[in-house]
N, C-alpha and C positions, 0 to 999 in steps of 0.2 A: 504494500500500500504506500502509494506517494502523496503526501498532503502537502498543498500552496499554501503561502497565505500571501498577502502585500496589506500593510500600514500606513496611512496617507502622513504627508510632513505640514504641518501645520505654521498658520503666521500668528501671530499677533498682538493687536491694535492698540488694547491698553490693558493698566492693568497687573502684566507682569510683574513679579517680584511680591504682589500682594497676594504670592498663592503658596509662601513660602511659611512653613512651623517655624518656630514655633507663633510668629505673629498671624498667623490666620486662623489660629485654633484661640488665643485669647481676643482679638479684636477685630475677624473676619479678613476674609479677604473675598478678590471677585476681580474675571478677567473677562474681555472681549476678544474673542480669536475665530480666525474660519479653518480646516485645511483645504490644502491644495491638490493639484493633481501630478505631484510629485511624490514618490513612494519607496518604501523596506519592500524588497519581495524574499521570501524567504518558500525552502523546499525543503523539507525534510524525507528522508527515506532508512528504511530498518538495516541496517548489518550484523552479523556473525560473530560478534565479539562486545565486550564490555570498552568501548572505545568513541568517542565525537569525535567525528573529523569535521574541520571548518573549512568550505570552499568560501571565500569573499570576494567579490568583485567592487571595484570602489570603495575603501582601499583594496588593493589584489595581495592577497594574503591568504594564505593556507596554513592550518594548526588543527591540533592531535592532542586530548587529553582523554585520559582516563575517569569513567564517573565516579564521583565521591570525592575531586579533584579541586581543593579549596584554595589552593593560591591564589589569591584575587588579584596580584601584581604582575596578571603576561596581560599579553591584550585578549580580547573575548572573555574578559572576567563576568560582563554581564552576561552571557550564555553559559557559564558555570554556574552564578550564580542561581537564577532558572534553573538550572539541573537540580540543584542540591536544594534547593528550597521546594520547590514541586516532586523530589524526590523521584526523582526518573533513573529506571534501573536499565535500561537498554544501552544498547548501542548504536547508534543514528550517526551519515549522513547530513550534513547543514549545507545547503547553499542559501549564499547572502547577496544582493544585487543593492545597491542603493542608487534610487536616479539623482541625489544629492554630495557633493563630498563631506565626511565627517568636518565638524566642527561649523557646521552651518549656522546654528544659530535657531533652527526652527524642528526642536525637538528631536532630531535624529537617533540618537539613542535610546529613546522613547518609546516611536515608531519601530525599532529590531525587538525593545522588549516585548510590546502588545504586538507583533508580526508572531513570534517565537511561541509564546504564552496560549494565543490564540491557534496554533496550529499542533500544540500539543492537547490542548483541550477537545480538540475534535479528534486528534490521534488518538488518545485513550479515554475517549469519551468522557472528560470530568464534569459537565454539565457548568461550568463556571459559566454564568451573566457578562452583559458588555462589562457593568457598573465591578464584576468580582476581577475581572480580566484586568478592568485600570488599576483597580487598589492594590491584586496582585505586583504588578508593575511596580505602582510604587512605594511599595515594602519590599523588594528584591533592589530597586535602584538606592534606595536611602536608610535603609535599618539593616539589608546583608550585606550589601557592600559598604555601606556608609557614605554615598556620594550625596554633596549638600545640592540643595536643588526643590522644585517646589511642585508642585501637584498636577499643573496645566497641562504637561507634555503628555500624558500617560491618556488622560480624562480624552482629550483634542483629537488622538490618536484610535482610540475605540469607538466614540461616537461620530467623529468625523461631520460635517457642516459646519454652518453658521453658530454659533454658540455664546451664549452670557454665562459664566460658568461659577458660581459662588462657593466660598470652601469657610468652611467651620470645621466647628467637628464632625463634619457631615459633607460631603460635594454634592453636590447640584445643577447637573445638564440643563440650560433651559435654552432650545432654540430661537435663535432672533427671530420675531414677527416682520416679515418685511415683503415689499413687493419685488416681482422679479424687472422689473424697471427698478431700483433703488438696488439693487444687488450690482446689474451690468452697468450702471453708470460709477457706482466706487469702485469695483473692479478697472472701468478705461481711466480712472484717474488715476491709479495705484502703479507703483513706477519697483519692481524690485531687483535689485543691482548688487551684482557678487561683486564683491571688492578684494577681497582675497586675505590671507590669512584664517586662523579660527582662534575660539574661544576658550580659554581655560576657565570652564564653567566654574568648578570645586573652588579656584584658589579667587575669582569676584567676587561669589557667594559667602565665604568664610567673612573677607571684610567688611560685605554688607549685613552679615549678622551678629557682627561686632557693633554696629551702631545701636543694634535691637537691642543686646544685652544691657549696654547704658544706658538703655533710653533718650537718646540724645534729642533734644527736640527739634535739631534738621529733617533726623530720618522719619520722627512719628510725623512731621507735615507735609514730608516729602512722600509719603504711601499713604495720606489722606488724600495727596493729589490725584497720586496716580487710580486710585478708586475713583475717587471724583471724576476725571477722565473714561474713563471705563462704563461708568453709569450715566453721563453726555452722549457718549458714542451711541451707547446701545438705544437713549432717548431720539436720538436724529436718523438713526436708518430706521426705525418700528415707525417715524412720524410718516412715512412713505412722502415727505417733503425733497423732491432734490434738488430745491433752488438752496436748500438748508447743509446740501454737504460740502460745501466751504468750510463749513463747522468742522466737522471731522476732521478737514487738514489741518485747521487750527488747533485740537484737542491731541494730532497725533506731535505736535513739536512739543505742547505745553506737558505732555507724556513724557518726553524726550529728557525735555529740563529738569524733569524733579527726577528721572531715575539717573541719570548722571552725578547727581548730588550725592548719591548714595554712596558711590565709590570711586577712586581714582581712576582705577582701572577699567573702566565702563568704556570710556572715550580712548581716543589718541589722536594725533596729530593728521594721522592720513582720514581714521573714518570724519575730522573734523574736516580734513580739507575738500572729500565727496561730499559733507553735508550741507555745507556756506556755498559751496560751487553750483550744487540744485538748487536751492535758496535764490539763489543772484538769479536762475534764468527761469524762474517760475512754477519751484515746491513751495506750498503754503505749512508743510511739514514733514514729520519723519522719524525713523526712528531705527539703530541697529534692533536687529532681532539675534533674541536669544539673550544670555547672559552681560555679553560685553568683549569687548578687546580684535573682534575682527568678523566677519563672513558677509554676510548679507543687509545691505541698506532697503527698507523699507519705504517709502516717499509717495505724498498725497501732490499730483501734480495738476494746477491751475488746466484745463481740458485744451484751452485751445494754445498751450505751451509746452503739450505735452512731448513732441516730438523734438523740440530745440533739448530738451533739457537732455532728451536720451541720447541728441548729438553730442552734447557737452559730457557726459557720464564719460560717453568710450571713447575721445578725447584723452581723456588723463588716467584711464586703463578700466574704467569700470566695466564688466559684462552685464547685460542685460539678460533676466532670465522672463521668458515669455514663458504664463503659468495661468489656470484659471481656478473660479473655486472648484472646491470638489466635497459634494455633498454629501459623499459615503466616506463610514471609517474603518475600521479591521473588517476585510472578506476575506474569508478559508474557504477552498473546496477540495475536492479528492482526486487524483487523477490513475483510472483503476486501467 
């Protein structure tokens, strides 16, 4: 038996960082995100022996461990991980494809876990929920491995669409209300732009939950904003107004500013120099996605400026990635 799965790669809009513990279990948090139709595809099939072999395609990398194999320090720790927590006694077969390169910014690691998770649930029929499939996720990425990081990735990646997604001690899927005219016109204004390098999620996170443990009062108003932003957004695409989504490019800069605040290491010099460059020839906003320090620029672009800006992006080396939403999130099927 050969079981697929593919996991969509998600963006998003505001919000972020307010979906990280421990501040989202004492004073809530809540994000706006879609995904896209860029994806984890994962293949699983049965072998002979007590052994995972890892084929990967982006990165190309091939590896071999033994189950019950806890060193969390090679690469593929998160698909050990998943092994020894879901307690899987076989021997399997992993192919991995990513149409994204790691360290993108938009979940990536997220999308292999619920890919992975998802295609072993149907392998040995565990009967796990979307909602058991996320949580699974993320207790295997933040309490087995210890990787710091926040709820969004896992939730984004299973139910896949439009989403306003609220985290207590509880998560909560709730799909945006909108028309499909309010979807395709933020979509033509939405500008996203690999700029290269990636993230070192674990070591941004660590200093932005250094500001949490102090309490400092930058950080508790700088993640009032960024809710504040998040719950704007979600108020102007539900109003089916689109003389109103100027707003949104507005909300996605004013996003931009308060999570920057949080850590040094968020920005730098190059993603500031893509981001003043869109700026000048007609983003009304923007915002790196994902943790910080490099991958992919997000940008709210003025409609009838759209095209100057994406001249000026690759210009000074930006790539443009052409993506649209994608309103499905983990599909597994069998291939007998």
């Amino acid at each position: 038996m050969i079981i697929r799965s593919k996991a969509p790669f998600r963006v998003s809009f505001g919000g972020g960082g307010t979906d990280m513990a421990p501040y989202c279990i004492d004073h809530g948090g809540c994000v706006i995100s879609t995904t896209i139709d860029r994806h984890v595809y994962l293949t699983l099939k049965p072998r002979n022996d007590k052994k995972i072999r890892i084929n990967s395609i982006n990165p190309n990398k091939e590896y071999l461990f033994n189950i019950g194999d806890k060193d969390y320090s090679t690469d593929f720790e998160l698909v050990k991980g998943i092994f020894n927590v879901l307690n899987v006694k076989d021997g399997l077969d992993i192919f991995i494809y990513s149409e994204l390169p790691a360290g993108s910014g938009m979940g990536g690691s997220s999308s292999l876990s619920v890919a992975l998770i998802g295609a072993l649930n149907r392998y040995y029929n565990l009967g796990f929920s979307k909602h058991e499939i996320a949580q699974k996720a993320y207790d295997i990425e933040r309490i087995e491995l210890k990787q710091k990081g926040g709820y969004q990735d896992q939730y984004a990646a299973t139910y896949g669409g439009f989403n306003f997604i609220e985290f207590t001690d509880v998560v909560k899927v709730l799909p945006i209300n909108t028309s499909v005219e309010m979807i395709n016109e933020l979509q033509f204004c939405l500008i996203l732009c690999y700029i290269g390098g990636s993230h070192f999620s674990s070591d941004i996170q660590d200093e932005v939950l250094k500001g949490y443990e102090i309490e400092k009062k930058s950080y508790m108003e700088a993640m009032q904003d960024l809710k504040d932003v998040a719950h704007s957004m979600r108020n102007i695409v539900e109003s089916n107004n689109l003389s109103r989504l100027n707003e949104f490019g507005n909300l996605l800069h004013k996003g931009w500013v308060a999570k920057k605040s949080l850590s040094t290491k968020i920005s730098n010099k190059k993603i500031e120099n893509f981001y003043l460059t869109s700026r000048k020839f007609g983003v009304l906003g923007g915002k790196l996605l994902g943790a910080g320090g490099g991958g992919h620029l997000l940008l709210f672009s003025d409609s009838s400026k759209k095209h100057v800006v994406i001249q000026e992006l690759e210009k000074i080396g930006g790539q443009i990635v052409n993506f649209h939403f994608n309103p499905k999130g983990l599909e597994v099927w069998e291939v007998k």
